[in-house]
N, CA and C atoms as a LAMMPS dump frame, in Angstrom:
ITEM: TIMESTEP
0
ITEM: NUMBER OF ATOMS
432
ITEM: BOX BOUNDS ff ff ff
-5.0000000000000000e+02 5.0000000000000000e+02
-5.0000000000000000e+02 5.0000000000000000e+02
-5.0000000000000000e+02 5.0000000000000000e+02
ITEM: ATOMS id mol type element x y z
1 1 1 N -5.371 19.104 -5.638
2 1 2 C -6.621 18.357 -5.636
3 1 3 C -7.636 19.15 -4.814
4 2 1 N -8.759 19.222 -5.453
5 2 2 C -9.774 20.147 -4.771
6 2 3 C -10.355 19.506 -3.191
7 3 1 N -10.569 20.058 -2.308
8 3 2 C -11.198 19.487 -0.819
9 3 3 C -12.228 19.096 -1.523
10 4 1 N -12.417 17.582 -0.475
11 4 2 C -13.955 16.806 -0.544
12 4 3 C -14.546 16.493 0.611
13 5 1 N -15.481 16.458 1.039
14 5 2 C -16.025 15.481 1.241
15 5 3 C -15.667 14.141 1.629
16 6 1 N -14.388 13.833 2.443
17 6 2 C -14.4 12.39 1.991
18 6 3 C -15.329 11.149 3.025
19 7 1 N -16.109 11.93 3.606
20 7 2 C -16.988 11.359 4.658
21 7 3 C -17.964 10.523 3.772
22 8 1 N -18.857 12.002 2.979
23 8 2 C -20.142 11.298 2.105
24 8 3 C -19.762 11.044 0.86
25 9 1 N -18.598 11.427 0.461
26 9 2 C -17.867 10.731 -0.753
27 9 3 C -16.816 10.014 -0.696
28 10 1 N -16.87 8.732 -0.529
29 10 2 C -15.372 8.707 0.488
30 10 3 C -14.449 8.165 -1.134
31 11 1 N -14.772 7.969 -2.184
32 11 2 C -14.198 7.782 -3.359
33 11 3 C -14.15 8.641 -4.231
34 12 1 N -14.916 9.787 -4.125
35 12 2 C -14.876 11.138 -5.16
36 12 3 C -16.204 11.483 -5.796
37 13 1 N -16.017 12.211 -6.492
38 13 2 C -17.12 12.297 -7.21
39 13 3 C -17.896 11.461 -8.247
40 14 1 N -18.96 11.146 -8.686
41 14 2 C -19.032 9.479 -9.492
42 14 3 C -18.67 9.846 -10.71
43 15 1 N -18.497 8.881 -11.427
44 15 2 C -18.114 8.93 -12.881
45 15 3 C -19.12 8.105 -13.565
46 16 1 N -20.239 8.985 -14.26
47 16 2 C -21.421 7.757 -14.51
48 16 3 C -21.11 7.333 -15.876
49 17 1 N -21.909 6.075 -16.52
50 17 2 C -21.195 5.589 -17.339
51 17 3 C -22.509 4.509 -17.43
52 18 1 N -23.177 4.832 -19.247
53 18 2 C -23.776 3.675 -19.056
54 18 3 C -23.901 2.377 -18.938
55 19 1 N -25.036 1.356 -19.411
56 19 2 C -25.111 -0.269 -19.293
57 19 3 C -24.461 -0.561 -20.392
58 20 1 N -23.324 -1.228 -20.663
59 20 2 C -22.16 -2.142 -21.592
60 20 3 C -21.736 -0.714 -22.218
61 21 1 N -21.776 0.191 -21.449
62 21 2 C -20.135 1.222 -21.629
63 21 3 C -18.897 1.004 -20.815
64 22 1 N -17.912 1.172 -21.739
65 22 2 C -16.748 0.653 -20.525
66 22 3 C -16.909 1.84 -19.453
67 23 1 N -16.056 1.09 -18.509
68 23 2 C -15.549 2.188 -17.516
69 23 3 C -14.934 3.236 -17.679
70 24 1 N -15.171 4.707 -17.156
71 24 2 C -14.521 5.504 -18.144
72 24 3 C -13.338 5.829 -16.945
73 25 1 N -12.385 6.54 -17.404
74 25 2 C -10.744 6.858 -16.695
75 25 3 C -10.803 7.564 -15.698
76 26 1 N -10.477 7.96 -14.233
77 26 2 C -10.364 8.649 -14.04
78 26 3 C -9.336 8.364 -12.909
79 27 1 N -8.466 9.499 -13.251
80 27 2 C -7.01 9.398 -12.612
81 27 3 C -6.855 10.362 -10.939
82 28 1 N -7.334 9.515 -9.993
83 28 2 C -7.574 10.018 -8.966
84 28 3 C -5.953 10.269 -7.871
85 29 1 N -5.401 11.804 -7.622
86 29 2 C -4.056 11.4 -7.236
87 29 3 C -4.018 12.458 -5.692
88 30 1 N -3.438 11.69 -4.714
89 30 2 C -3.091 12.77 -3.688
90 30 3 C -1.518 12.925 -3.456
91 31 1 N -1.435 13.927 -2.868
92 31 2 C 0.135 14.079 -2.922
93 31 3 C -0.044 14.997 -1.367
94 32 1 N 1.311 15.501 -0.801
95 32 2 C 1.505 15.315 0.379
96 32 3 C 1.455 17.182 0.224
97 33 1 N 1.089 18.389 1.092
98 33 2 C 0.807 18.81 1.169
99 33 3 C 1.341 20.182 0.461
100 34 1 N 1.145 21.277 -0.049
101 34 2 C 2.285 21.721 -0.733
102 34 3 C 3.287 21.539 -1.738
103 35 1 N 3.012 19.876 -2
104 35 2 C 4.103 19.243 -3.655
105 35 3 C 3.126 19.038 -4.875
106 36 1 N 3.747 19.685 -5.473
107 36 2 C 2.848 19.494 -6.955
108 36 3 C 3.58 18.278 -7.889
109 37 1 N 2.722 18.064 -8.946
110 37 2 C 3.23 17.017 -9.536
111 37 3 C 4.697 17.108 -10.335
112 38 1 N 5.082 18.429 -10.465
113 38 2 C 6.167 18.597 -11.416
114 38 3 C 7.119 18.605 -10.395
115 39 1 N 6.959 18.714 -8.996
116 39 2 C 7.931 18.457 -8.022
117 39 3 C 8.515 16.792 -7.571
118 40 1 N 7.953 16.278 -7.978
119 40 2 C 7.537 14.702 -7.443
120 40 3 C 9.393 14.353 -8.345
121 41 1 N 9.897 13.602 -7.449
122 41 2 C 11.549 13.243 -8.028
123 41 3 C 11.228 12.584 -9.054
124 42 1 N 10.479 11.519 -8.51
125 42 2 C 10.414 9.675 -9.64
126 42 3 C 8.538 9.605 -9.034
127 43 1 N 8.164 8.905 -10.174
128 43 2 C 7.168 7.685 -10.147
129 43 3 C 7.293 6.106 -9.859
130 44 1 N 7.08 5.696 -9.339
131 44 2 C 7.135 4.278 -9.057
132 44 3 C 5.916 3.512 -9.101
133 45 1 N 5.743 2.564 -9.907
134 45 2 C 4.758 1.437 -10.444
135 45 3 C 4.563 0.466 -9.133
136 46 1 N 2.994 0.328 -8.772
137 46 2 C 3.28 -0.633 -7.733
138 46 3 C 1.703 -0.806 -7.678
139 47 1 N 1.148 -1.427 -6.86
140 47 2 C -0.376 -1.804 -6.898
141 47 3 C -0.565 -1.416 -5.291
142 48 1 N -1.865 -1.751 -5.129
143 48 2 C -2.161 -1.756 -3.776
144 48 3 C -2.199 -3.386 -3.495
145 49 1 N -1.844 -2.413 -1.614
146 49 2 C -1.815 -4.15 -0.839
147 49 3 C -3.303 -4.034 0.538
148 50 1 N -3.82 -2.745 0.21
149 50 2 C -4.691 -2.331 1.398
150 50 3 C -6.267 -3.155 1.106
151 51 1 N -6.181 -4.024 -0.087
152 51 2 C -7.352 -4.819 -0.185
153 51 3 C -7.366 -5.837 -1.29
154 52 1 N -7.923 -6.572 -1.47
155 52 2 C -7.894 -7.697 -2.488
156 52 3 C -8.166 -7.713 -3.783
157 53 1 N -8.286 -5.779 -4.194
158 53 2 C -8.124 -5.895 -5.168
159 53 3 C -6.884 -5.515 -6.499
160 54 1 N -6.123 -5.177 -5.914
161 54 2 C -5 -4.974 -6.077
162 54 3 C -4.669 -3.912 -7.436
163 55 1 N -5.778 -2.661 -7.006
164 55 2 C -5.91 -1.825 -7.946
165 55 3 C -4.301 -1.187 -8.571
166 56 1 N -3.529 -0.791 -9.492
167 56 2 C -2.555 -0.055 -9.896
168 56 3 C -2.536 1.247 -9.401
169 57 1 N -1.342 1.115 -9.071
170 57 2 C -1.303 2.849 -8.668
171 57 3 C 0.155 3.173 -8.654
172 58 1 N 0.848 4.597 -8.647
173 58 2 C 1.854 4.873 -9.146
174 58 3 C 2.214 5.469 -7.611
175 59 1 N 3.4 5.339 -7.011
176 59 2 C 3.912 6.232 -5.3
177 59 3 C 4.917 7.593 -5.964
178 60 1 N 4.44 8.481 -5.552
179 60 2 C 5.293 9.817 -5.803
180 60 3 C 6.427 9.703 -4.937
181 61 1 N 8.026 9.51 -5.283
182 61 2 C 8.709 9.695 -4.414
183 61 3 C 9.567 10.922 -4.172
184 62 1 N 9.593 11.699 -3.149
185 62 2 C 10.026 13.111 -3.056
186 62 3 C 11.334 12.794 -2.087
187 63 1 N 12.881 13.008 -2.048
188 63 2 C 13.576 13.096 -1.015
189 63 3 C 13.445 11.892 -0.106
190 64 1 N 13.685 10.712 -0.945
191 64 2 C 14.022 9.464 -0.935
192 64 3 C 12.481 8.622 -0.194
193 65 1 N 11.643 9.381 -0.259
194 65 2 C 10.573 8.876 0.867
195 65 3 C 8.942 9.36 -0.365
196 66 1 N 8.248 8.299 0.377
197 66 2 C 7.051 8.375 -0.113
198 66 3 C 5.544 9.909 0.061
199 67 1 N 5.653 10.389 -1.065
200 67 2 C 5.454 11.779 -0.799
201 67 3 C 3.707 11.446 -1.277
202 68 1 N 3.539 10.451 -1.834
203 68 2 C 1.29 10.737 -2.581
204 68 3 C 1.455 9.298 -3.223
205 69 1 N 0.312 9.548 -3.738
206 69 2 C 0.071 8.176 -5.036
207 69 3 C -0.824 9.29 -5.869
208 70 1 N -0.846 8.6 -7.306
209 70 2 C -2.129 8.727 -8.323
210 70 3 C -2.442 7.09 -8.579
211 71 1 N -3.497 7.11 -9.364
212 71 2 C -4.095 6.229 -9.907
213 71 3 C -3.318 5.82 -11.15
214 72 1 N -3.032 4.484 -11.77
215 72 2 C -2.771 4.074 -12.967
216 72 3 C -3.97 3.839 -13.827
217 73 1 N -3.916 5.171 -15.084
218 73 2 C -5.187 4.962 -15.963
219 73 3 C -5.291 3.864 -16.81
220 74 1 N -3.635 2.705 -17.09
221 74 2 C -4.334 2.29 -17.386
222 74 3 C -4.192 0.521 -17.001
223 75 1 N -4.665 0.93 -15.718
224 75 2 C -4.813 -0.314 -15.215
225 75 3 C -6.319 -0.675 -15.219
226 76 1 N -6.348 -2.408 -15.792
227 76 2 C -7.813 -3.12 -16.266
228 76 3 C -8.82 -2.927 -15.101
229 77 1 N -8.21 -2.709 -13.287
230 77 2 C -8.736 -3.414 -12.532
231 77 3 C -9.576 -1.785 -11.902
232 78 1 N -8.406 -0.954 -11.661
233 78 2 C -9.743 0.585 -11.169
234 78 3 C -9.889 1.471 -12.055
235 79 1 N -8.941 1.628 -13.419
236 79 2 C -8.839 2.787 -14.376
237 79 3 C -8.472 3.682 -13.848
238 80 1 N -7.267 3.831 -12.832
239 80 2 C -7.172 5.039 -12
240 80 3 C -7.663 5.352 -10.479
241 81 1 N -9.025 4.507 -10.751
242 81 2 C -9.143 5.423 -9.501
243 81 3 C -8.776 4.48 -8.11
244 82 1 N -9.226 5.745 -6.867
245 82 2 C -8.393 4.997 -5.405
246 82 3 C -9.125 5.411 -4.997
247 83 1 N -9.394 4.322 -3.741
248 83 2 C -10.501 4.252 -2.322
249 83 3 C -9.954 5.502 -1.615
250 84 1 N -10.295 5.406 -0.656
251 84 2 C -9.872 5.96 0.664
252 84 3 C -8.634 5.135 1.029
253 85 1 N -8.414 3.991 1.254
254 85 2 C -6.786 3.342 1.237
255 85 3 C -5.884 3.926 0.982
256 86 1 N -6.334 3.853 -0.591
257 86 2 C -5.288 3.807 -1.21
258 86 3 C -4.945 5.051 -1.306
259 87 1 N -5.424 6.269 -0.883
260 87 2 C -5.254 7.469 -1.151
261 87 3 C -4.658 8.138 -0.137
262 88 1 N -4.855 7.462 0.816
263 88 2 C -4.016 7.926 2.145
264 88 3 C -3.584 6.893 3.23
265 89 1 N -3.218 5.233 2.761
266 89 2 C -2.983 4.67 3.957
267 89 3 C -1.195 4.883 3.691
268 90 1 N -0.745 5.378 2.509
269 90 2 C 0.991 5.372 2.721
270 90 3 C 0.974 6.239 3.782
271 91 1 N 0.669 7.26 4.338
272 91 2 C 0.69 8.223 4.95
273 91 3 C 1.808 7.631 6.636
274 92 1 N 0.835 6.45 6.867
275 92 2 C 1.469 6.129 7.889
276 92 3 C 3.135 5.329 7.873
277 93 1 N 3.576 5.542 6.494
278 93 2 C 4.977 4.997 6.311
279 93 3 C 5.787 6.484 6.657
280 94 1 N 5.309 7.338 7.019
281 94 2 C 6.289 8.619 7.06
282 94 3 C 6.444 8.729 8.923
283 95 1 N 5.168 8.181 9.415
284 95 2 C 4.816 8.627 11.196
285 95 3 C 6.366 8.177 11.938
286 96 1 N 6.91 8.912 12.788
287 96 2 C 7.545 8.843 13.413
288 96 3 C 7.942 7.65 14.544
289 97 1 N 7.101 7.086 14.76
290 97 2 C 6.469 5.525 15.222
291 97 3 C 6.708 4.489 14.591
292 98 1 N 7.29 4.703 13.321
293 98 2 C 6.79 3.755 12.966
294 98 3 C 8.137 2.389 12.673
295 99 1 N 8.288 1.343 12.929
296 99 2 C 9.69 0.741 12.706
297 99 3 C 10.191 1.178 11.257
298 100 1 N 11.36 1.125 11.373
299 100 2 C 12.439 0.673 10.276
300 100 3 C 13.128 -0.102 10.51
301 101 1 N 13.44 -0.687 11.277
302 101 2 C 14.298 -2.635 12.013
303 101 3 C 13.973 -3.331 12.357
304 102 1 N 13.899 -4.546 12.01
305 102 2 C 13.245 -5.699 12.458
306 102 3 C 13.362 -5.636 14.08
307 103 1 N 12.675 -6.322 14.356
308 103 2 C 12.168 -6.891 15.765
309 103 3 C 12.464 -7.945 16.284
310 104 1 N 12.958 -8.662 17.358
311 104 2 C 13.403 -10.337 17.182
312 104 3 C 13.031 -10.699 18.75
313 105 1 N 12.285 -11.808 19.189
314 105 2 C 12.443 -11.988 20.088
315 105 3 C 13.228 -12.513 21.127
316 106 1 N 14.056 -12.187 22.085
317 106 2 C 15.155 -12.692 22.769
318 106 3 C 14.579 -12.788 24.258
319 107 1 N 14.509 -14.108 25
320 107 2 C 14.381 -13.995 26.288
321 107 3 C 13.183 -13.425 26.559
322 108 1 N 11.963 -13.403 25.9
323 108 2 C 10.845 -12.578 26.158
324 108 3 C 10.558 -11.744 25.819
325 109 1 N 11.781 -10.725 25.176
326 109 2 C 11.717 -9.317 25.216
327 109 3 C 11.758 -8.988 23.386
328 110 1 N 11.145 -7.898 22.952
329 110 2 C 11.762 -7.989 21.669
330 110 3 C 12.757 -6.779 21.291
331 111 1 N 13.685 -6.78 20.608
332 111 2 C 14.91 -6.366 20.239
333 111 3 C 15.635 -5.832 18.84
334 112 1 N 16.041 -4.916 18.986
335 112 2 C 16.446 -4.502 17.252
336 112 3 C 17.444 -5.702 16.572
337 113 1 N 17.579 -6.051 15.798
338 113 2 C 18.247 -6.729 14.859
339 113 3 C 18.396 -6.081 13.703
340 114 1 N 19.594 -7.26 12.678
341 114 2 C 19.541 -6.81 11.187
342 114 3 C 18.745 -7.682 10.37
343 115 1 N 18.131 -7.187 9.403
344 115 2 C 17.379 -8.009 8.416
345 115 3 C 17.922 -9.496 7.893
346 116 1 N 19.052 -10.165 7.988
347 116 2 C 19.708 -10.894 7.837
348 116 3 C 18.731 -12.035 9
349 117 1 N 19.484 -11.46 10.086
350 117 2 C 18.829 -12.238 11.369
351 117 3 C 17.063 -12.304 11.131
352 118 1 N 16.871 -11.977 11.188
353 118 2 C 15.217 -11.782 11.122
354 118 3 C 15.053 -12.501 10.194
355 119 1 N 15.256 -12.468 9.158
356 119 2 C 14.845 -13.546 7.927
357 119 3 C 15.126 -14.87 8.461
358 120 1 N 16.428 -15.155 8.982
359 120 2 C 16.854 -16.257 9.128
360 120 3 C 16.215 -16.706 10.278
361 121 1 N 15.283 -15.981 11.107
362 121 2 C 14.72 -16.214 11.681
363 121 3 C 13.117 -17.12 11.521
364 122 1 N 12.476 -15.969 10.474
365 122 2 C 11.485 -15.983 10.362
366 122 3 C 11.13 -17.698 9.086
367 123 1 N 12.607 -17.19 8.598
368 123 2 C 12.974 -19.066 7.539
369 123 3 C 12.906 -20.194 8.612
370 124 1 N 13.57 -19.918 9.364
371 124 2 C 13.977 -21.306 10.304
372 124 3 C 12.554 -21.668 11.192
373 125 1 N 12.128 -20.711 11.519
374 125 2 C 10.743 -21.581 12.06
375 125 3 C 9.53 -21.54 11.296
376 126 1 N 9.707 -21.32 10.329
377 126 2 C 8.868 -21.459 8.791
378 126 3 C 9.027 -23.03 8.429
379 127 1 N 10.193 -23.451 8.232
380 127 2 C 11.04 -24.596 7.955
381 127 3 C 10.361 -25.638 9.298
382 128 1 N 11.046 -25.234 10.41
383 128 2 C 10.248 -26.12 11.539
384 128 3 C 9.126 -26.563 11.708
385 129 1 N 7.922 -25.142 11.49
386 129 2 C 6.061 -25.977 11.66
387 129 3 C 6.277 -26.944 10.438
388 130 1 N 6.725 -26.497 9.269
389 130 2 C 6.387 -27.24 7.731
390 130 3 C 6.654 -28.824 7.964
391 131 1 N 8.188 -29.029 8.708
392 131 2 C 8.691 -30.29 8.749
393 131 3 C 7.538 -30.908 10.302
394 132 1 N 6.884 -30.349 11.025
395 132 2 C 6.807 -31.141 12.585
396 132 3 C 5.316 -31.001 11.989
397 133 1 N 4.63 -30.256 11.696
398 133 2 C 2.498 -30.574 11.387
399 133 3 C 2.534 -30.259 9.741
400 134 1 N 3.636 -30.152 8.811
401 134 2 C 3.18 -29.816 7.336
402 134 3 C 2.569 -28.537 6.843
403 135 1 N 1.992 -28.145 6.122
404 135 2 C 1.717 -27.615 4.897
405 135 3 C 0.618 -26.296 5.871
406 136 1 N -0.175 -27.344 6.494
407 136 2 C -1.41 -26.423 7.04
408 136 3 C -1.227 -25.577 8.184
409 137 1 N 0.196 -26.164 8.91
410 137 2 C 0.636 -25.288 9.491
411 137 3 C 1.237 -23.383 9.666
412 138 1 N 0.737 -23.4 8.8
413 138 2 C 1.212 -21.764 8.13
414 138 3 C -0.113 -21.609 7.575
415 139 1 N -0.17 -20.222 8.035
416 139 2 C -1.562 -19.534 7.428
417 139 3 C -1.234 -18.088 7.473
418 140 1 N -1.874 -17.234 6.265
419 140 2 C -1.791 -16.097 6.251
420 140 3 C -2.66 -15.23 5.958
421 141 1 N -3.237 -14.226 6.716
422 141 2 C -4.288 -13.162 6.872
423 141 3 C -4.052 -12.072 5.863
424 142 1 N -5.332 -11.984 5.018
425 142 2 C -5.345 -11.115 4.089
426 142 3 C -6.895 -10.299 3.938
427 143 1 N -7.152 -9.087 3.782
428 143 2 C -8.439 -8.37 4.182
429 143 3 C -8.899 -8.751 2.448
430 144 1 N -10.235 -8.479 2.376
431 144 2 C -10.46 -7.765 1.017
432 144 3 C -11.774 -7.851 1.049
């Protein structure tokens, strides 16, 4: 992928397109530094979760781990293309920082666990607000 700009372009270059022309395709893809596309193991189908619009996009997986995305051309909602998100927020699933085990709180402190526990965790006092204040008790934060 050619260097941009992604300051004053932070989506690419435009794709103009006139009044009641469809949108035209364009398959916007980054990949991780040095891997080309014929290197990429598998494709995997998945959308974005980095905003509310839940554009299509495909994760390059290289050596069991998430190596880029492209755009799905032919998804109704971007035709391909990707923000700035979506083009580089997997990035931070590779950082060294970053968990792979749940978390649980014990005594104040929080603690590795297995996913088992944690669920059964996160069920059981899910279950509790629902039954002691109902329905409105649970709320969940979403950007877009």
């Amino acid at each position: 992928m050619p260097e941009r700009d992604r300051i004053a372009e932070p989506w690419g270059t435009r794709t103009p397109y006139a009044p009641g022309e469809p949108w035209p395709v364009r398959v916007d893809t980054y990949l991780e530094e040095g891997l080309s596309e014929a290197e990429v193991d598998r494709w995997v189908q998945s959308s974005t979760i980095l905003h509310s619009n839940g554009d299509g996009l495909d994760i390059a997986v290289k050596d069991g781990r998430i190596a880029g995305v492209r755009g799905r051309a032919v998804d109704r909602v971007n035709h391909g293309r990707l923000g700035p998100k979506d083009l580089f927020g997997w990035q931070a699933n590779n950082d060294g920082d970053r968990l792979t085990r749940p978390l649980i709180r014990r005594e104040g402190r929080l603690v590795e666990t297995d996913w088992d526990t944690a669920m059964e965790a996160v069920a059981g006092r899910t279950g509790e607000l629902l039954r002691e204040s109902g329905p409105s008790s649970i709320g969940f934060y979403t950007t877009g």
